[in-house]
C-alpha positions in Angstrom: 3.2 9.6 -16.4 2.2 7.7 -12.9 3.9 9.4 -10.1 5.6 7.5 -8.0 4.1 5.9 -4.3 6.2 5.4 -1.6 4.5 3.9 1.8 5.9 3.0 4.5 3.6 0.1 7.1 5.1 0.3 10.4 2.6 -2.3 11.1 2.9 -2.1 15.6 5.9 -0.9 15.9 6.7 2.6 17.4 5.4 4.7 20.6 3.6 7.8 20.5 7.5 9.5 21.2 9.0 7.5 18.1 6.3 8.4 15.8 6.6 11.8 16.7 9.9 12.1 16.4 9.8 10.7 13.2 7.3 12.7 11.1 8.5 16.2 12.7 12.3 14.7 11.0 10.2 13.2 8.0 8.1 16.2 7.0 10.4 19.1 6.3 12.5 16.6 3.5 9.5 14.9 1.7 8.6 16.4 -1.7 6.1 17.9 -3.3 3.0 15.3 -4.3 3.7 16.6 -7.8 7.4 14.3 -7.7 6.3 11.8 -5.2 3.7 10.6 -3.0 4.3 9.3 0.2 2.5 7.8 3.2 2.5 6.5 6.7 0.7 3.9 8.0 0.4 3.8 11.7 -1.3 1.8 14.6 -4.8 3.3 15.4 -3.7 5.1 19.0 -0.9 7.0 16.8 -3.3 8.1 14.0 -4.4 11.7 15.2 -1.6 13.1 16.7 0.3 12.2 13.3 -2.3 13.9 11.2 -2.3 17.1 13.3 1.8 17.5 12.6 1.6 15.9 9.1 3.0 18.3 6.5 1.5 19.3 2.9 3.3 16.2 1.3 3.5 13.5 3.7 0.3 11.9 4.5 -0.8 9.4 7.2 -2.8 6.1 6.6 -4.4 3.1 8.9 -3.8 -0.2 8.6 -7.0 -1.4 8.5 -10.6 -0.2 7.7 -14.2 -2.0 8.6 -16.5 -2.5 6.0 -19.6 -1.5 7.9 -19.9 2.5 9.2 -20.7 1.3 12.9 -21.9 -1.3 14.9 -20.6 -4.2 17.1 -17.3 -5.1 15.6 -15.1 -4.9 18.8 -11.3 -3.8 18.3 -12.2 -2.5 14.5 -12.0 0.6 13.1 -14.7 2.5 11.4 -13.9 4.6 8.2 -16.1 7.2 9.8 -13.9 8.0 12.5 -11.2 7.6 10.2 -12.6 10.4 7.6 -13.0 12.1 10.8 -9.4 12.3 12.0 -8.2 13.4 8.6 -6.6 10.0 7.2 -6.0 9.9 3.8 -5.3 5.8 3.1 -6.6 2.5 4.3 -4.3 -0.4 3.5 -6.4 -3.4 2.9 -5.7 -7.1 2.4 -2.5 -7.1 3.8 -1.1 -10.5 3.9 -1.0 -10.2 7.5 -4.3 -9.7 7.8 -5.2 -12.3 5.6 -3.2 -14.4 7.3 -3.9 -13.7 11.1 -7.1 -12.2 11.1 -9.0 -14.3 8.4 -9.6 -11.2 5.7 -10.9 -12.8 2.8 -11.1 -11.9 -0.8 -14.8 -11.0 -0.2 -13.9 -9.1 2.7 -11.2 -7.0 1.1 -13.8 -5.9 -1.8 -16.5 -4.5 0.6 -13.5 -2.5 2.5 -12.7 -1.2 -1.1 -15.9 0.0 -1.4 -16.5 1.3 1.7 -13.3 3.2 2.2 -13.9 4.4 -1.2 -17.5 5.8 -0.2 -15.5 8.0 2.6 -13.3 9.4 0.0 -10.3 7.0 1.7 -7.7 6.5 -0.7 -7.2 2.1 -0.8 -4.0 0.9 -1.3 -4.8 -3.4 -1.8 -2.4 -6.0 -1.3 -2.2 -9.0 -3.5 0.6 -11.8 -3.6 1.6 -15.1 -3.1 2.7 -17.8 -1.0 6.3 -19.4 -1.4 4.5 -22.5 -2.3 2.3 -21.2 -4.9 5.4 -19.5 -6.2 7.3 -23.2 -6.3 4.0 -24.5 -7.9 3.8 -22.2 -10.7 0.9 -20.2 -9.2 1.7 -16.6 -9.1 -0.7 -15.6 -11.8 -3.2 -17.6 -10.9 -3.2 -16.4 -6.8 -2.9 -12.8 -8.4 -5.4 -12.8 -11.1 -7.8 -14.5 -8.2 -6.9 -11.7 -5.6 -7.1 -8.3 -8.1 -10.5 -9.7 -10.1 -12.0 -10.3 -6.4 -10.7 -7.3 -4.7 -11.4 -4.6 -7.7 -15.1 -6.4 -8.6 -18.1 -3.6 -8.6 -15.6 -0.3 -8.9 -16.2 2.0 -11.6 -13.0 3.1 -13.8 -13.4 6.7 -12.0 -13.1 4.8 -8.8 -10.0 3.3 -10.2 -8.6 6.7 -10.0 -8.0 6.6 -6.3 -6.9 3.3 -6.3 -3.2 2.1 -6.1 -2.2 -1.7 -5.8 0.4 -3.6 -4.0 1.9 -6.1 -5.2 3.8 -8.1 -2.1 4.9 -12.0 -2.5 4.0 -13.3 0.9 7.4 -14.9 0.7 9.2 -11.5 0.5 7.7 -9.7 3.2 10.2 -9.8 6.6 12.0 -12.6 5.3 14.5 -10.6 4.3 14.1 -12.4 0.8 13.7 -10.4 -2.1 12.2 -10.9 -5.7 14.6 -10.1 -8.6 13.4 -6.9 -10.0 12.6 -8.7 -12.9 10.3 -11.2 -11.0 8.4 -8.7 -9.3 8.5 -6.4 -12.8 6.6 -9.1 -14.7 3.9 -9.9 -11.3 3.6 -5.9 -11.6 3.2 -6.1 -15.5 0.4 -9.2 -15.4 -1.6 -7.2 -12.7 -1.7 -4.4 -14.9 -3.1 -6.2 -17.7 -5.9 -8.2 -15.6 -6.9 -4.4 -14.8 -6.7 -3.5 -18.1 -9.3 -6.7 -19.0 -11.3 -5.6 -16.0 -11.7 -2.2 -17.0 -9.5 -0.2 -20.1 -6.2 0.3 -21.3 -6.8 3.7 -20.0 -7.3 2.7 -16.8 -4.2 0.1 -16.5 -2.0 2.6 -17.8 -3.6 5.5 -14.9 -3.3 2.7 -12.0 -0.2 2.6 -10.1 1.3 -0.4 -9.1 3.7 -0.8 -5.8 6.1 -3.3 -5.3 6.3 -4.8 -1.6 9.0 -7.2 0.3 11.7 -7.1 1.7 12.6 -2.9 0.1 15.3 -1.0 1.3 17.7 1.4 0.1 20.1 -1.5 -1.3 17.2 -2.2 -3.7 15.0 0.7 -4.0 16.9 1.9 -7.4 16.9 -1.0 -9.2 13.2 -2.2 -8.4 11.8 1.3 -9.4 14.2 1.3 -12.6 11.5 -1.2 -14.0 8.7 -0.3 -16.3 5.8 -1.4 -13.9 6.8 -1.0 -10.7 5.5 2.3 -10.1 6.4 2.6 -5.9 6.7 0.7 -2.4 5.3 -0.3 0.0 7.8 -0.6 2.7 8.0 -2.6 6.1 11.1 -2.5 8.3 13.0 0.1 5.9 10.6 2.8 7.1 10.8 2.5 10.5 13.5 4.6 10.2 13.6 8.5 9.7 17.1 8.7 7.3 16.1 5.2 5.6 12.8 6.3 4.4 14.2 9.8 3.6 16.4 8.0 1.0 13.7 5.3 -0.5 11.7 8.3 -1.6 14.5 10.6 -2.6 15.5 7.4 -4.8 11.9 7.0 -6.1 12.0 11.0 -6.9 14.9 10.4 -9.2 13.8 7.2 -10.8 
């Protein structure tokens, strides 16, 4: 049985005060890793003081990772330091970041692999664009993203992976897929992983859902077979919001 993942990317939103506030509201309600998972990711300047006051059940991750240990990559972060301060996740290939900062397929499988070298736990972004969606794509743009981005790991590595699956079209749009929609994205990525590696390891590898979640459609979404979590934008910004999305994924 996969135990459920819920993640919240505050992407740069909240002060030093706010995020404060929030975990020391957060940490006392979340439940044990055994029920549920859960995870924060926060801006850079807010990661240590969150993983000093982060609690035996709520962890903290960044939202991004280099690929290289150190050098002259100004404004990136080094998964080093990262390791250092006690982060738990990296979320890589973000459609953000594919978007606005150029992170490529290639790119997203070399942060894989370094994150997983410094025992940082990925979570990987695929989806697609509305258009591709229009055009029939989905499977395609997915199969393209999750072959790329898993390419080189070993099925133990698989162990510490989880995937997101967020339609570029969902995300802050307020726009939604159908539970069924993102069911059956959630479904196909599972069996490209299964090609890539084993059935044992498709059925193991948890799978969020991402876009647009919030506690009008938390329930329903993690009702379905392969969505195993989420990975939550604006909906965990909040401390009673995100409370509920993981008390909902708890009972699902």
């Amino acid at each position: 049985m996969r135990i459920p993942i819920i993640a919240g990317n505050w992407k740069m939103n909240k002060t030093r005060d706010e995020a404060l506030r929030f975990i020391y509201e957060v940490n006392r309600a979340m439940p044990d890793v055994s029920e549920v998972e859960t995870a924060i990711f926060a801006q850079s300047v807010h990661l240590r003081c969150l993983v000093k006051r982060q609690g035996d059940n709520l962890k903290i991750g960044s939202q991004n990772v280099h690929y290289e240990e150190s050098g002259a990559f100004t404004g990136e972060v080094s998964p080093i330091a990262l390791k250092e301060l006690g982060v738990t996740y990296a979320l890589i290939g973000h459609s953000e970041r594919r978007s606005y900062y150029n992170e490529t397929d290639e790119s997203v499988n070399k942060k894989i692999h370094k994150a997983l070298r410094h025992t940082l736990r990925p979570i990987v972004c695929v989806g697609e664009v509305l258009s591709e969606r229009e055009s029939g794509k989905t499977f395609e743009v997915v199969e393209r993203q999750t072959r790329l981005a898993l390419e080189g790991l070993t099925s133990e590595q698989m162990d510490e992976v989880v995937i997101a699956y967020e339609p570029v079209w969902a995300i802050g749009t307020g726009k939604t897929a159908t539970p069924k929609m993102a069911n059956e994205t959630c479904s196909d990525i599972r069996n490209i992983v299964e090609k890539l590696f084993s059935k044992e390891v498709a059925d193991k590898v948890r799978i969020q859902y991402g876009g647009s979640v919030n506690t009008g459609n938390i329930k329903e979404l993690m009702s379905m077979e392969h969505i195993d979590g989420a990975l939550v934008g604006g909906a965990s910004l909040d401390e009673l919001s995100f409370i509920e999305l993981v008390n909902v994924a708890k009972e699902a």
